[in-house]
Structures are given as structure tokens and as C-alpha cells.
C-alpha positions as CSV (number, residue, x, y, z in Angstrom):
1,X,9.9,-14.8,-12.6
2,X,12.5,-17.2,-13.4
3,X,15.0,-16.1,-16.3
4,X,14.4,-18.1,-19.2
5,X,18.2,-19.7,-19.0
6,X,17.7,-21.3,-15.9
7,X,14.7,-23.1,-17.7
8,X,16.7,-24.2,-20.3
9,X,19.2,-25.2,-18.4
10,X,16.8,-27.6,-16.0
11,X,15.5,-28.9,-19.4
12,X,19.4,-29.9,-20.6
13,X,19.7,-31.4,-17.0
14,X,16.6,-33.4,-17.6
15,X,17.8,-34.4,-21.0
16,X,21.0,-35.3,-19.7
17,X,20.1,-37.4,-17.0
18,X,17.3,-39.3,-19.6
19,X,20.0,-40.0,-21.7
20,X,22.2,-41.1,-18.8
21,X,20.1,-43.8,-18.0
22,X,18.3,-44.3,-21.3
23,X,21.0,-45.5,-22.8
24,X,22.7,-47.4,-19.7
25,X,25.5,-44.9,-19.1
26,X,25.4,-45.2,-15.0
27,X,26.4,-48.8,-15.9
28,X,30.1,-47.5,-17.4
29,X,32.5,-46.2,-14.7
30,X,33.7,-43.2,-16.7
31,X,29.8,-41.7,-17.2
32,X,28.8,-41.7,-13.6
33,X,30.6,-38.7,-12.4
34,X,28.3,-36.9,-15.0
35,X,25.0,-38.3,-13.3
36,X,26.7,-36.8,-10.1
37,X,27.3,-33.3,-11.7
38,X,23.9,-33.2,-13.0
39,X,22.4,-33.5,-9.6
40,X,24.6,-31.1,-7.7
41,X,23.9,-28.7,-10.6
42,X,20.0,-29.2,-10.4
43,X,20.6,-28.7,-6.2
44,X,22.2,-25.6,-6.9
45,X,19.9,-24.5,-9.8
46,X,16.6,-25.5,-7.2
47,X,18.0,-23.2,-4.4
48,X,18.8,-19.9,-7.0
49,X,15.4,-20.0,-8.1
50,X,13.8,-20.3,-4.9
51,X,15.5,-17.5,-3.7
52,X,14.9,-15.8,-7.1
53,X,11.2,-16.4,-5.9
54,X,11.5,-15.2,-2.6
55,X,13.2,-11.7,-3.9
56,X,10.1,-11.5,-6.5
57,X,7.3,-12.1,-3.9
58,X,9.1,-9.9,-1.5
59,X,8.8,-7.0,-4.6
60,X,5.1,-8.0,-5.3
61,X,3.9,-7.5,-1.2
62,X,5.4,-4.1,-1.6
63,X,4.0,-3.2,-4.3
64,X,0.8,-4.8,-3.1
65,X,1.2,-2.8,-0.1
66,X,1.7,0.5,-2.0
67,X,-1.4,-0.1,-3.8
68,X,-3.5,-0.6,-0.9
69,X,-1.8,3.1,0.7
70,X,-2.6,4.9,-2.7
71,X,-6.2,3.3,-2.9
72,X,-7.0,4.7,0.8
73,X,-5.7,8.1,-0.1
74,X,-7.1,8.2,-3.9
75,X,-10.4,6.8,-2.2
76,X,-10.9,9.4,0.5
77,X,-9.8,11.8,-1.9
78,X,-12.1,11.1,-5.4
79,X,-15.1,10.1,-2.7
80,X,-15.2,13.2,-1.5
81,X,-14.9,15.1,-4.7
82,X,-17.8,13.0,-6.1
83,X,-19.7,14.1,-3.0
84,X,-19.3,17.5,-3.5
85,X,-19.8,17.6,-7.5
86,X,-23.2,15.4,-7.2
87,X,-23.7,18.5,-4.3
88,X,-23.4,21.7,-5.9
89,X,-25.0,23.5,-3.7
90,X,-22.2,23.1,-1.2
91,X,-19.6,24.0,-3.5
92,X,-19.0,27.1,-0.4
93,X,-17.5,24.4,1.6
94,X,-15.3,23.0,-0.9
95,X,-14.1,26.4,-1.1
96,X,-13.6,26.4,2.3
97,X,-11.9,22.9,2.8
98,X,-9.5,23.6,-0.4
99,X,-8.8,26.4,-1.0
100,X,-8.9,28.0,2.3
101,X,-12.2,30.5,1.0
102,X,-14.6,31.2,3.5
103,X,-18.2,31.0,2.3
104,X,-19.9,34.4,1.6
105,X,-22.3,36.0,4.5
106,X,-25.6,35.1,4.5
107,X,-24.7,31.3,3.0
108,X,-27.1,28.7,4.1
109,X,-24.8,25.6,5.0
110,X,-26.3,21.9,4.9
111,X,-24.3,21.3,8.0
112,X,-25.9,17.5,7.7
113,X,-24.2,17.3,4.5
114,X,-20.7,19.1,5.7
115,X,-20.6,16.5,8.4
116,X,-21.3,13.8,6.6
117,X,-18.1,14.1,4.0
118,X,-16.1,15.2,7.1
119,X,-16.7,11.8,8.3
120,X,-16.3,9.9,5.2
121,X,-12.9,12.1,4.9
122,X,-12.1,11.1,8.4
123,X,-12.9,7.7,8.4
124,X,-11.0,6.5,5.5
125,X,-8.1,8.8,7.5
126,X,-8.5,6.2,10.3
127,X,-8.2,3.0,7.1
128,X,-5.2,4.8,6.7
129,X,-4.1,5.1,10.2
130,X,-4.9,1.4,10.7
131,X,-2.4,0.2,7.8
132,X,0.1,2.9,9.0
133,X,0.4,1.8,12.3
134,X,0.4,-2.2,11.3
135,X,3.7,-1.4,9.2
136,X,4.9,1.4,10.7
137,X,7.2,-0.9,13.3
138,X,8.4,-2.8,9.8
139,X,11.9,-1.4,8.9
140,X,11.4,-2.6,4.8
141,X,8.4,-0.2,4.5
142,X,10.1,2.9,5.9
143,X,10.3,4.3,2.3
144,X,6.5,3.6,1.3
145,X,5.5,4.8,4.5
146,X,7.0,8.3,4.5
147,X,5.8,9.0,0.8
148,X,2.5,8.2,1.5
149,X,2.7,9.8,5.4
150,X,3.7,13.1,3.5
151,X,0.7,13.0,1.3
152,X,-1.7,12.2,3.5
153,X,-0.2,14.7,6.5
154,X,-0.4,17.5,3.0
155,X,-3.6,17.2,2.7
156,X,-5.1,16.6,6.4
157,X,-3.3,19.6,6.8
158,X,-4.9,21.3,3.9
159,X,-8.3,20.4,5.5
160,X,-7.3,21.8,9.1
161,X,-7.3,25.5,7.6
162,X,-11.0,25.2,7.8
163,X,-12.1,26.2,11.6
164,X,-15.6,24.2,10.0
165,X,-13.6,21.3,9.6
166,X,-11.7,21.5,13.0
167,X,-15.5,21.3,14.2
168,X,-16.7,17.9,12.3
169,X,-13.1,16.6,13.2
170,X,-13.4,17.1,17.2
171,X,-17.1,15.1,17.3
172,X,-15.4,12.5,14.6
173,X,-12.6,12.1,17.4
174,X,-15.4,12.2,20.5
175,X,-17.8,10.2,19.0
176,X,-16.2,7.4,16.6
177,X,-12.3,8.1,16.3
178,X,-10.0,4.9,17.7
179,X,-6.7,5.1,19.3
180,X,-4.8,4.9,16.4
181,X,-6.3,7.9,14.6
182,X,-6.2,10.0,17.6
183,X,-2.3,8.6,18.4
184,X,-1.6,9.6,14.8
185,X,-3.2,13.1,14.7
186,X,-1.3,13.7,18.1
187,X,2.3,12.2,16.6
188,X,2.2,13.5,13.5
189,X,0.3,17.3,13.2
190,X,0.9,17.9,17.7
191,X,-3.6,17.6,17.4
192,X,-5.4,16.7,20.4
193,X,-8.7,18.1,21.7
């Protein structure tokens, strides 16, 4: 955003130099060192707001880039929620993924169903992994990456107490897993079948 004195001030520049040449000032010797201020001012005015600009798009891609961490994590996260209130009947493994309560003997489990939000779960962990290691090189977005790296390691590790989990989460890494996922479960939670 450009401050709103720099706006005025390119509109009295403007003014200026209408008037300058409006009323045939450039034609009188002691007027034209004033055409000559105006434009070195403008030059100088130009270059403050396009680095102005350059600070405030710098700002907005971070913040753009914050959103799109915090959608990944908020997505995997409410997905799987919805999944397991539209689901009640496996409200055992909810238990079991977040609280750390095994499901009582004799449960039936809809292992179908268990593996199915395991892999939504783990595949948005690999969206995640994806942007992680595509800015993880990039010194500006150490700060955004550890807040949202501690979050996500919180509650991957969270899901790990489940030995039911550990299960969906070594076919996930046979069967559809990339290198980056499996890089980042080995780097960053020492995980690795």
C-alpha cells in the first residue's frame, strides 16, 4: 500500500510541473531549476514506492504461504473429524487415535473404514510434506516453517500412540507414500519401516 502522503505529494508534483509549462515558466531562466527538482523528486518518489511495493508483496507471499500451511493442517485435521462424527459407530478408534483409549474387547472394527481416514490423514501429511520440503531450503520461511513443523510433528505424534495406526501408516508408506513423506517421517520423528 502506498501511504497516502506520497500520493499527495506525486499529485503536487504533477500540479507543479502543469503549471510550469502551462504558464511558460521553463521559458524564464530563474523557473527551470524547479522543473529540474520536480523530476529528481518524482525519480526518487518512483523508486520509494516501488520498493514500498516490493516489502508489501514480500508480506502478502508470506502470509499467502502461511495460509496454505494452516489450510493443509486445519484440512487433514476437520476432514477427519467430519469422518468420524458422520461415523459414529467408530467413535472406538477416535478414542484410540486421540486420546490414546483402546477400544473395549469384543469391538467390531470397520477396518475399511479405519484405513480409509488413516489414508486421508496421511495423505494430506504428504500435501504437507510436499510444501515443507519446497520451502524448507528458503532461509525467510524458517519461522513459518517451525510453527507449523511443531504442530504437525504434535499431532502425527499424537496419532503414533495408536499401534492401529502404526499399521494403516506402514501400508500408506509401502503402497502410496513418496520420498518426501518417508524422508520427513525418518528426519523429523527417527520413523522408518
Amino acid at each position: 500500500m502506498i501511504p497516502n502522503f506520497l500520493v499527495y505529494y506525486a499529485v503536487l508534483c504533477v500540479v507543479i510541473v502543469f503549471v510550469y509549462f502551462k504558464f511558460n515558466l521553463h521559458m524564464n531562466e530563474r523557473y527551470k531549476v524547479m522543473i529540474d527538482l520536480s523530476v529528481a523528486l518524482f525519480g526518487f518518489l518512483t523508486i520509494f514506492i516501488l520498493i514500498q511495493q516490493q516489502d508489501f508483496n514480500n508480506i502478502s507471499m508470506r502470509n499467502d504461504e502461511s495460509k496454505i500451511y494452516n489450510d493443509i493442517l486445519t484440512e487433514m485435521f476437520t476432514n477427519s473429524l467430519d469422518d468420524f462424527i458422520s461415523n459414529k459407530d467408530i467413535q472406538y478408534f477416535y478414542n484410540e487415535l486421540f486420546h490414546n483409549i483402546s477400544p473395549p474387547d469384543g469391538t467390531i472394527r470397520n477396518t475399511i473404514l479405519e484405513e480409509i481416514i488413516s489414508f486421508k490423514i496421511l495423505a494430506a501429511y504428504g500435501n504437507y510434506t510436499a510444501y515443507y520440503y519446497s520451502h524448507n531450503h528458503l532461509k525467510d520461511y524458517k519461522k513459518l516453517l517451525d510453527k507449523h513443523n511443531y504442530r504437525a510433528i504434535k499431532i502425527l505424534e499424537t496419532l503414533l500412540k495408536s499401534s492401529r495406526f502404526k499399521i494403516y501408516l506402514n501400508s500408506y508408506l509401502n503402497e502410496v507414500a513418496g520420498l518426501d513423506f518417508k524422508n520427513y517421517l525418518k528426519e523429523q520423528l527417527n520413523y522408518s519401516i
